[in-house]
C-alpha positions in Angstrom: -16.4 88.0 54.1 -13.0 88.4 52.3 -9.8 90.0 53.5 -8.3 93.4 52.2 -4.8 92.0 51.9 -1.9 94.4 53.2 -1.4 97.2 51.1 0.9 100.1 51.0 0.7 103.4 50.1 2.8 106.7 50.1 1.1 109.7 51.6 2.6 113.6 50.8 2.9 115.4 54.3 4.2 118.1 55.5 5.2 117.4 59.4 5.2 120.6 60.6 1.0 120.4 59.8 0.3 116.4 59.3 2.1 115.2 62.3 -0.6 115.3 64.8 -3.4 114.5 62.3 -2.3 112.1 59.4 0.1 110.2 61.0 -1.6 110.2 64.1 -2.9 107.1 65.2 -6.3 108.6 66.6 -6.7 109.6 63.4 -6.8 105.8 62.3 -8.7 104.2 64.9 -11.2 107.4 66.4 -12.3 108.8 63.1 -13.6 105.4 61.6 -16.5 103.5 63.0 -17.8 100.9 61.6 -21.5 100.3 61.9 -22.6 97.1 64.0 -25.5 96.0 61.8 -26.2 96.7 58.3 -29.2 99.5 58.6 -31.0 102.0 56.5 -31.7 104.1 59.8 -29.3 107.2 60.6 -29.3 106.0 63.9 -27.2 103.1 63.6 -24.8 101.4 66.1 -21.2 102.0 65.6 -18.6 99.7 67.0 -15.8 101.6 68.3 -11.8 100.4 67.7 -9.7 98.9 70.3 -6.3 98.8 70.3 -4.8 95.9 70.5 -1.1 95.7 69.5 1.4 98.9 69.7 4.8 97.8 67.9 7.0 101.0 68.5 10.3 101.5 66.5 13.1 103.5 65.9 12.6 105.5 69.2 8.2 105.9 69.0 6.5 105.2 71.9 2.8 104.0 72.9 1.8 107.5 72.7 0.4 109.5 70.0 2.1 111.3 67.3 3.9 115.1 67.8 6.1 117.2 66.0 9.1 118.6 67.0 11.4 121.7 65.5 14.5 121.9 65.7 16.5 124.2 62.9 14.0 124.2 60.4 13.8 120.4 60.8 11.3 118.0 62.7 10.9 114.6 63.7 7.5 113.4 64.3 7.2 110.7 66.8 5.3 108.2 67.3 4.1 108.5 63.2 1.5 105.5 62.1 3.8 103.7 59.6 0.8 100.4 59.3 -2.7 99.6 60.3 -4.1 96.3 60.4 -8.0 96.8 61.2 -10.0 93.1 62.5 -13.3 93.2 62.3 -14.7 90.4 64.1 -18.5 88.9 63.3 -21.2 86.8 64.9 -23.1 83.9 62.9 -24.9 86.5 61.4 -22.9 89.2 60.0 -23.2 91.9 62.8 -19.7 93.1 63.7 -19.4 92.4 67.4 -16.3 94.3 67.7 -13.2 96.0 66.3 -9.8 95.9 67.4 -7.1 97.4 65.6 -3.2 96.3 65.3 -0.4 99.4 65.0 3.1 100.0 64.0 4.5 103.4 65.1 7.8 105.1 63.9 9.6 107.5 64.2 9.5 110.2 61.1 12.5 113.6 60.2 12.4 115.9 57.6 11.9 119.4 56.6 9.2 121.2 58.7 7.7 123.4 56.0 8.0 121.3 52.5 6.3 118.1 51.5 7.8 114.5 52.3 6.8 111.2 51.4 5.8 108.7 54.4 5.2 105.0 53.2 2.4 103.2 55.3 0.6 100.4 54.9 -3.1 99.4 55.8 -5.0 95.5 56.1 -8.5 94.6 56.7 -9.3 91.5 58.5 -13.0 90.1 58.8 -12.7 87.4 61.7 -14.8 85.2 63.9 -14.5 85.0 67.7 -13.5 81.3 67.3 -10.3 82.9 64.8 -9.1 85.4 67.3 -6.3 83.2 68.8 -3.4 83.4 69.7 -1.6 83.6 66.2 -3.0 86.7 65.8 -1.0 88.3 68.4 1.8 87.4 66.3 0.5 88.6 62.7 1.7 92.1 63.0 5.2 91.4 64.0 5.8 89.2 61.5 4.0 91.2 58.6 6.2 94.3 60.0 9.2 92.2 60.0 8.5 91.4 55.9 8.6 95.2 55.7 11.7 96.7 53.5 12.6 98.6 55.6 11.6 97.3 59.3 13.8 94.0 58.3 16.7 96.4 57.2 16.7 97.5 60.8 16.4 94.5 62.6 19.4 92.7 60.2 21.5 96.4 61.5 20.3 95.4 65.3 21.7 91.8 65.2 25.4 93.8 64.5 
């Protein structure tokens, strides 16, 4: 099985409605299941996402996304700004299970008109033997690489 390599994208919101659903993290880890074993039935086994890495910036939290309003402008906290999905296999293909890696920001603008929000999204297929413990420092370095993360961590070191 071959990796989805990190990819960004940037997604039109408007906070004041997308807050709590697109840029929710529930959104990214609830609303996808993947199915355990390839199967032409309609009653197949889905494996359901853990979460198992939370990197919070810019004042977000390990909680999921709201909106606030304040003067016709609102921040949405706790926005998903990447997802990094592992899917991890057994010797035969069947996914055993599905953790999921997050970094949450924090996002302002106007409340009523459309915005831009960059995210980015990876796709993992792992064995049990690869989950170690270099894996629990993928995300923080990929966020790190980020623009715009390593812009704020240079400012932090001044």
């Amino acid at each position: 099985m071959e990796d989805l390599p990190l990819s960004s994208c940037t997604r039109k919101v408007t906070l004041q409605d997308d807050c709590a659903t697109l840029l929710s993290r529930s959104y990214y880890t609830t609303s996808i299941q993947p199915i355990k074993t390839p199967s032409t039935s309609s009653s197949a086994t889905v494996v359901t996402f853990s979460i198992r890495n939370v990197i919070t910036n810019n004042g977000a939290s390990n909680a999921d996304a709201s909106v606030a309003a304040v003067s016709g402008t609102c921040t949405c906290s706790n926005a998903v700004k990447l997802v990094d999905y592992y899917m991890v296999y057994d010797s035969s293909g069947n996914i055993d299970s599905a953790f999921v890696d997050l970094v949450l920001d924090t996002v302002e603008g106007s409340c009523t008109d459309s915005i831009t929000v960059d995210q980015s999204f990876g796709l993992h297929f792992v064995t049990s033997a690869d989950v170690s413990f270099w894996k629990e420092l993928n995300l923080t370095l990929r966020f790190m690489l980020n623009q715009e993360a390593l812009a704020i961590w240079l400012e932090s070191l001044f």
